[in-house]
C-alpha positions in Angstrom: 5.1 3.2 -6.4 6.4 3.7 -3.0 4.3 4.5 -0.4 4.9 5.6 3.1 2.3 4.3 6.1 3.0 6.6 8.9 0.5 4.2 11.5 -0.8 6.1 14.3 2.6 8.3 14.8 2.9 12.4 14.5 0.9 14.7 15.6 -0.7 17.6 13.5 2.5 19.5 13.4 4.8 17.2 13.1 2.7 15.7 10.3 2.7 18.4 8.5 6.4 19.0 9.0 7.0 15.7 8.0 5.1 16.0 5.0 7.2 19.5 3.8 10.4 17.1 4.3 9.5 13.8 2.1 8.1 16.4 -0.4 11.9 18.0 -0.1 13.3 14.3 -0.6 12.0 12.9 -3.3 11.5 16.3 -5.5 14.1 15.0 -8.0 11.6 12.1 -8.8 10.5 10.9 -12.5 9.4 7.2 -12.6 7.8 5.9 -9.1 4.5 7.4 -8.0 5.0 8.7 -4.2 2.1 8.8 -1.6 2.1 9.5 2.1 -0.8 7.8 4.6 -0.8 9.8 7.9 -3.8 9.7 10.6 -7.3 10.7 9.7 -6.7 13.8 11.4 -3.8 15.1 9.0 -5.6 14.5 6.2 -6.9 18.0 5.7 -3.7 20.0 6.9 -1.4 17.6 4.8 -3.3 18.0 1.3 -1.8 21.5 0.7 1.2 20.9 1.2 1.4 18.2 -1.2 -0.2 20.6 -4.3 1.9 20.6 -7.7 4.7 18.8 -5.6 3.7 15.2 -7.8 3.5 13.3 -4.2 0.1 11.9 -3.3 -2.2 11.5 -0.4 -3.7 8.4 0.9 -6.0 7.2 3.7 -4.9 4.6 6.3 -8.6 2.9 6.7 -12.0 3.5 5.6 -15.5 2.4 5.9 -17.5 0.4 3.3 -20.5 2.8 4.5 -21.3 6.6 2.9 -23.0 6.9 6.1 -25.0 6.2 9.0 -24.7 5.0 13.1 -21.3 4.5 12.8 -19.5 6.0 15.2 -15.9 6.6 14.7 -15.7 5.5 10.9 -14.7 7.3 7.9 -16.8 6.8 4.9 -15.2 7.0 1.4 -17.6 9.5 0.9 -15.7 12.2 3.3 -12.5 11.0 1.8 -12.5 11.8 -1.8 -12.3 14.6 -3.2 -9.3 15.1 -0.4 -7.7 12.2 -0.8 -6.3 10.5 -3.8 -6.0 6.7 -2.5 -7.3 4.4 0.7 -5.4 1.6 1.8 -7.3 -1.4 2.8 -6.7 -5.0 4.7 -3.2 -4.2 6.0 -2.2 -7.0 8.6 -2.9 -4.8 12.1 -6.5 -4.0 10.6 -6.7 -7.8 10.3 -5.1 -9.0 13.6 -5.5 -6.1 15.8 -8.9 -5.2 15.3 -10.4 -8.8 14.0 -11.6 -7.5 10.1 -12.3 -10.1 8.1 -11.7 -11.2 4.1 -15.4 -10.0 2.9 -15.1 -6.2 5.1 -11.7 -5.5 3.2 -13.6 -6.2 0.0 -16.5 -4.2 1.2 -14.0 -1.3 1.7 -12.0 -1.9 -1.9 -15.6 -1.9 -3.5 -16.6 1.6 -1.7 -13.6 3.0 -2.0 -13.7 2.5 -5.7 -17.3 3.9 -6.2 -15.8 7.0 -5.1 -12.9 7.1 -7.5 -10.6 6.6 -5.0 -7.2 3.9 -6.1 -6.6 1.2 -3.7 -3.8 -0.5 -2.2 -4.8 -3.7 -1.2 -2.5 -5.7 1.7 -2.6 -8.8 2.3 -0.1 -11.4 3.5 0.7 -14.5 5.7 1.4 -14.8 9.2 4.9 -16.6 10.3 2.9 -20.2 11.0 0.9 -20.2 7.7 4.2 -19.7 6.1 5.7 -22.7 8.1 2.5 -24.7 7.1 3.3 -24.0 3.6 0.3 -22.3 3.2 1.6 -18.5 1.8 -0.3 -18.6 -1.5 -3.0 -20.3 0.0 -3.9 -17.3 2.2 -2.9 -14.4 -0.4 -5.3 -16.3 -3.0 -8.4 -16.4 0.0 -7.5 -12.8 0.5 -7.9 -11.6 -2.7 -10.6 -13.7 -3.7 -12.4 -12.4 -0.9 -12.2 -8.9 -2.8 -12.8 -10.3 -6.2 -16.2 -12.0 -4.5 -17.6 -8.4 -4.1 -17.0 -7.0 -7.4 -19.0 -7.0 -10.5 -16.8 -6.6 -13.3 -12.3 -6.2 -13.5 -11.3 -3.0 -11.9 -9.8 -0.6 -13.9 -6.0 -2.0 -13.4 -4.7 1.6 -12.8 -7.2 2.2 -10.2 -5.8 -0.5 -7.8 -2.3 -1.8 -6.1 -1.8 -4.9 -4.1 0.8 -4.7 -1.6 2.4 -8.5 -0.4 3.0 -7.8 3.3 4.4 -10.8 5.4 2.7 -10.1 8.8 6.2 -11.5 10.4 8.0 -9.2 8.5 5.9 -5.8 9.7 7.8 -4.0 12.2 9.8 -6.9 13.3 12.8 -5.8 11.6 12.7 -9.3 9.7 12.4 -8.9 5.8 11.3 -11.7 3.7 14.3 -12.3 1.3 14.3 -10.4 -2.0 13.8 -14.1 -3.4 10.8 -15.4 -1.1 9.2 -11.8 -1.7 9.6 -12.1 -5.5 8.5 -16.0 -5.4 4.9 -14.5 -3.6 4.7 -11.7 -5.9 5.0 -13.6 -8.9 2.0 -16.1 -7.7 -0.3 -13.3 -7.1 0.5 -11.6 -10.4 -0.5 -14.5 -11.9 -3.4 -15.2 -9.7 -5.2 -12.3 -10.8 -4.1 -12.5 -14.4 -6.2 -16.0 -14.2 -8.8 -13.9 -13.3 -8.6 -10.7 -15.2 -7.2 -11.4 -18.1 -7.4 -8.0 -19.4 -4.2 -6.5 -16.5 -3.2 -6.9 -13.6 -2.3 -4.2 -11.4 1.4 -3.0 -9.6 2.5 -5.4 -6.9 4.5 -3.7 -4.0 6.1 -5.2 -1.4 6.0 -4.6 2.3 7.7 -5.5 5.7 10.5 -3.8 7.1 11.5 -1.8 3.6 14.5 -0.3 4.7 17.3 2.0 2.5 19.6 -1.0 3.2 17.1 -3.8 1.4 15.3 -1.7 -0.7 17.7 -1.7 -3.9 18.0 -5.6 -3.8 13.9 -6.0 -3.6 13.1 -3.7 -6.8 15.6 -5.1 -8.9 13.3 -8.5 -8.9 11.4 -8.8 -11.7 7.4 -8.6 -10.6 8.2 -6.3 -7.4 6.9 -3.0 -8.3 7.6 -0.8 -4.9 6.9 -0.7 -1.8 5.0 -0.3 1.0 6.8 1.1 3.9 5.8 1.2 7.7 8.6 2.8 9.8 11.3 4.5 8.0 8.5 6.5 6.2 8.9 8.7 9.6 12.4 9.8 8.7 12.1 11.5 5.4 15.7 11.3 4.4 15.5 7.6 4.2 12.6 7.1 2.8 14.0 9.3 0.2 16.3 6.8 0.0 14.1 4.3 -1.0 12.1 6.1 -3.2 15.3 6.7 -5.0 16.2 3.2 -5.3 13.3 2.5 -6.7 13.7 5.5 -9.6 16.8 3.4 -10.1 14.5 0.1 -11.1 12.1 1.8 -13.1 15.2 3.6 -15.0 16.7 0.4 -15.6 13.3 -1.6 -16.0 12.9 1.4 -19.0 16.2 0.4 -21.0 15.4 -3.1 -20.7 
């Protein structure tokens, strides 16, 4: 999978625009699901232009609510049926606006009531990776998420994507060898837990056409989750090609 988290860029227009040109840049695509996240308010413009093309729409944020006094939230309710995916936990949701372990797993549990799959972030900040503390914090964040659920989710109906918070818009990646290293541990931390699958694990933090190839040919990296360059459709073409290169070669294997 390789998805593309436009943030709070684009207006209406130019969203839609976008939208028209990834759609043009990754037609020739087989192997690797393709999603786009733009801004609550492109949601409904965006979907129709997506129809029969094979790339799919996500949500950037949602609430763990169907409704109520919440003013300015999205509830999963309002979301599906337009939407095929919700992203939850990423790092500025985290830092920016102070959410914590248990409301990301709030949000994966409502967001899969409503049949909506979920990509999962989580991630380390530059001093707990100095600490030595990497899968420490990606085991409390997941475990977080695992605390509100009753039973394994379905293993197609979720995606966790590994996103070093030094490595988001910095223009630092973590090495294709330190990315695979963290991937790895949390493929096997939730095989510990559900034994019966565990889901794709992408990776995220300044993807770029120029990395890209050397992360997916790792063994447990599954895609990615890309910030910027999802702006400019030709590259992130790019990447979604390198990655139908992996799953080509990952096929032959």
């Amino acid at each position: 999978m390789v998805a593309g988290n436009w943030k709070m860029n684009t207006t209406v227009d130019e969203g839609v625009a976008l939208a028209r040109a990834v759609c043009a840049a990754v037609a020739a695509t087989r192997r690797v699901d393709v999603a786009v996240l733009p801004p609550f308010t492109h949601l409904w413009a965006v979907r129709p232009v997506l129809e029969g093309t094979g790339v799919r729409l996500g949500a950037q944020d949602v609430f763990w609510k169907d409704s109520g006094a919440f003013t300015g939230e999205i509830s999963p309710a309002m979301l599906a049926g337009w939407c095929d995916m919700t992203l939850v936990g990423h790092s500025e949701r985290r830092h920016l606006f102070g959410e914590r372990d248990d409301e990301v797993g709030k949000k994966f549990v409502a967001s899969l009531a409503h049949g909506l799959q979920v990509i999962l972030a989580v991630g380390e900040t530059s001093e707990e990776r100095d600490d030595g503390r990497t899968f420490d914090v990606v085991d409390r964040q997941l475990d977080a998420v695992f605390a509100e659920l009753d039973g394994p989710p379905a293993v197609d109906a979720w995606v966790i994507a590994y996103e070093p918070v030094w490595a988001i818009g910095t223009g630092r990646t973590a090495t294709p060898e330190q990315a695979q290293d963290v991937v790895a541990h949390i493929k096997q931390h939730v095989r510990a837990r559900f034994l019966d699958g565990v889901p794709r694990v992408l990776y995220g933090g300044s993807v770029t056409p120029a990395n890209a190839a050397a992360l997916f040919a790792e063994r447990d990296i599954d895609g990615a989750l890309v910030g910027g360059v999802s702006l400019r459709a030709e590259e992130f073409g790019v990447i979604v090609g390198a990655a139908e290169t992996a799953a080509s070669a990952r096929d032959t294997v």
